[in-house]
N, C-alpha and C positions, 0 to 999 in steps of 0.2 A: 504493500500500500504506500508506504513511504516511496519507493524510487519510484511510482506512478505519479505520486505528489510535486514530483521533484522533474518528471519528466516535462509533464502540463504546465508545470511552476518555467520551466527553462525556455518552454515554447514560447508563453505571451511575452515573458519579460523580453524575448530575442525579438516577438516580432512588435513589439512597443517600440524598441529602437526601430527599427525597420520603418517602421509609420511614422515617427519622429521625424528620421531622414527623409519622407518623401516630402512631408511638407516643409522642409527645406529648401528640397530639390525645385517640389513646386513652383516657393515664392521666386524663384530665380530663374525658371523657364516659361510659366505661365501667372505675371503676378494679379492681372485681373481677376483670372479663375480660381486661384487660390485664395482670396483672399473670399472672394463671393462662397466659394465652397467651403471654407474654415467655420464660417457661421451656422452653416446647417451641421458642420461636422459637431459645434460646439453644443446645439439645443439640443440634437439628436443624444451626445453622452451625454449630458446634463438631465434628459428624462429617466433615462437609467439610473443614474448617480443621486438623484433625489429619491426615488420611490424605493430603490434596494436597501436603501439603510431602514428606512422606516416600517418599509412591511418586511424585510426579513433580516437582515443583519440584525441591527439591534436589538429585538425579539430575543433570537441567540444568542446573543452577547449575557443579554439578562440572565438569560437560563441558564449560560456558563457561570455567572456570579451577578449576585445582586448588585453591586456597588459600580456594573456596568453601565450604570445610566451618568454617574459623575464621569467615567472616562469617556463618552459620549461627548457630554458639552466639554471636556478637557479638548479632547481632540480638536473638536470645532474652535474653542478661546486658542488654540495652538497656531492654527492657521491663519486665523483673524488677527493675531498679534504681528506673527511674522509675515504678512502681507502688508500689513501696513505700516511695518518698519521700512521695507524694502520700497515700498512707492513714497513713502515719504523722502528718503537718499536719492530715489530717480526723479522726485518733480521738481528738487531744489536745485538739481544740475544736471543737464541729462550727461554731462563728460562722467559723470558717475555710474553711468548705466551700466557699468561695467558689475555694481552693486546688485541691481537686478537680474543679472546674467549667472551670478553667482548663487541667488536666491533661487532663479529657477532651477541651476543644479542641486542644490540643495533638497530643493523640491519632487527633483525627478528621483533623486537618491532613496528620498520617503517614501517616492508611491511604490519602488522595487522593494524597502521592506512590508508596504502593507501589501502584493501582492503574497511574498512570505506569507504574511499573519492571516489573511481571507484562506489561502490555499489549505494553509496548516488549521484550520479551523473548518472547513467543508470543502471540498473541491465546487459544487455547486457555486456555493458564495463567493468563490477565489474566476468562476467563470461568469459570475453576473456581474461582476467587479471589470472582469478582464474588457466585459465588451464596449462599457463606456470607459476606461480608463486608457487604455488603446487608442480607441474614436480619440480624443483630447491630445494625443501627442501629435495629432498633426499640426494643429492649431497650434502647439508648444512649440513644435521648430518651427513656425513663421516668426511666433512671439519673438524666439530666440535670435533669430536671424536679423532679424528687424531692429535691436534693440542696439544687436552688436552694430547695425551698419548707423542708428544712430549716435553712438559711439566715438564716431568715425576711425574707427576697424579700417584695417586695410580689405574693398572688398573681396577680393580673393582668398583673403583667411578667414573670411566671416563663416563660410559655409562648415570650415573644418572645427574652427572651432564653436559654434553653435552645434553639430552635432555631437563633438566628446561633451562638453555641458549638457546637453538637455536629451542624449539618444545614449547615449552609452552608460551616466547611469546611473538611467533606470535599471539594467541587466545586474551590474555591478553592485545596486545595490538588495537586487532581490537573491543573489548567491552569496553576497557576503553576510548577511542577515538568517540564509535559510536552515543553515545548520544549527543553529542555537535556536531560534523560535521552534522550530519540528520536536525541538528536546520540551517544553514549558509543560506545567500541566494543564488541567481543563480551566482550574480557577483563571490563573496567569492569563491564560490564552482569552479568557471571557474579557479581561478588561482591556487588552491589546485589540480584541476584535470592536468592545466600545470605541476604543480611540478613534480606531480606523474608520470607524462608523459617521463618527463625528468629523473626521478629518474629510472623507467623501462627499459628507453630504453639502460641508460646507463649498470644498470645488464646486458640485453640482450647482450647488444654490445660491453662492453670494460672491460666486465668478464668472462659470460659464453664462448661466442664463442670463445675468444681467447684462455682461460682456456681449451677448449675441443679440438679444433683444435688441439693446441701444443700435447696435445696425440696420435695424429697420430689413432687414431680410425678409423679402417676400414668403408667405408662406410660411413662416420658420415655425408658426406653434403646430404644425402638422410633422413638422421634424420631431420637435418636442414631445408631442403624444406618440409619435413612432416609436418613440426611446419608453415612453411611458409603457407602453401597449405591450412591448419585447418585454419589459422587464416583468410587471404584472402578470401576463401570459407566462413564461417562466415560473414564478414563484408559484402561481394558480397550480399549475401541473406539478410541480412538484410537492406541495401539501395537500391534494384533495386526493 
């Protein structure tokens, strides 16, 4: 069961980078379409990333340990702190951005330990996780890309280095974390799984959506309910 955990666990974290890179690739060979397709890419995870924590992660977090509802909002106060450290050093100068650059790797390194903690906690959960958390690293390496070239990155090294930051890792950080989370017990694991709960839903909810809404993207809440509908339809089937 383990090296099955461990095989699934290597596959998304491999192909997150991979998806990372394309919307790299994207913004630098198609940047109109990239950037119009980033916003559907972002509602579409963000429907997932909202409804998974609420109707079923955190459920099981509970049931692993009661006191998984404070790493819940921990998780969530976690993200919201250090999101708004990091925009705050990039609005006051964007030659700083180099500050945000570093946040978003920071950022890609955590969601490769919560795939660990989802995987290590139900494969199910580690796969309703994977399909909007995936979806968002496109969006991530435009972010990334974008930030370096305002910067003023040489462009030619923007690409390379916007992928090792924001593509690489995430892998990096779901193998260097998976051998010690796989060991936790159930309690430990309930409140790792709260965290993570709260740290998703806040991506889902007080970045993507808002981030993609403000674009005024045609259509976009049908994206949205897509992501809805996939994830619901999932949990449905799986509990009835």
């Amino acid at each position: 069961m383990t090296e099955q955990v461990f095989l699934i666990l290597s596959i998304v974290a491999v192909l997150a980078c991979v998806v990372n890179g394309f919307g790299i690739l994207a913004i630098i060979k198609a940047r109109d379409w990239a950037k119009k397709a980033m916003n559907y890419f972002m509602l579409f995870a963000a429907g997932i990333l909202i409804s998974m924590p609420l109707m079923y992660a955190i459920p099981m977090a509970i049931q692993k340990n009661p006191l998984a509802a404070i790493a819940v909002f921990l998780g969530f106060l976690f993200l919201y702190l250090s999101n708004e450290l990091i925009g705050y050093h990039t609005s006051k100068n964007l030659k700083f951005g180099i500050i945000a650059v570093i946040g978003i790797g920071v950022h890609s390194f955590i969601d490769g330990i919560i795939y660990s903690i989802t995987f290590s906690s139900s494969i199910f959960i580690g796969l309703l996780v994977a399909f909007g958390m995936v979806l968002h690293e496109f969006a991530e390496g435009i972010i990334t890309y974008t930030v370096l070239m305002k910067s003023k990155v040489k462009k030619s090294k923007c690409a390379f280095y916007a992928f090792i930051v924001a593509a690489l890792t995430t892998p990096i950080g779901a193998f260097v974390s998976y051998p010690f989370v796989s060991t936790l017990p159930q309690d430990v694991m309930g409140l790792l799984l709260g965290f993570s709960a709260g740290v998703i839903l806040y991506v889902g909810a007080s970045h993507l959506l808002p981030e993609a809404r403000a674009s005024g993207a045609r259509y976009g809440y049908l994206a949205f309910l897509a992501g809805v509908a996939l994830s619901v339809g999932m949990i449905l089937t799986k509990i009835l």
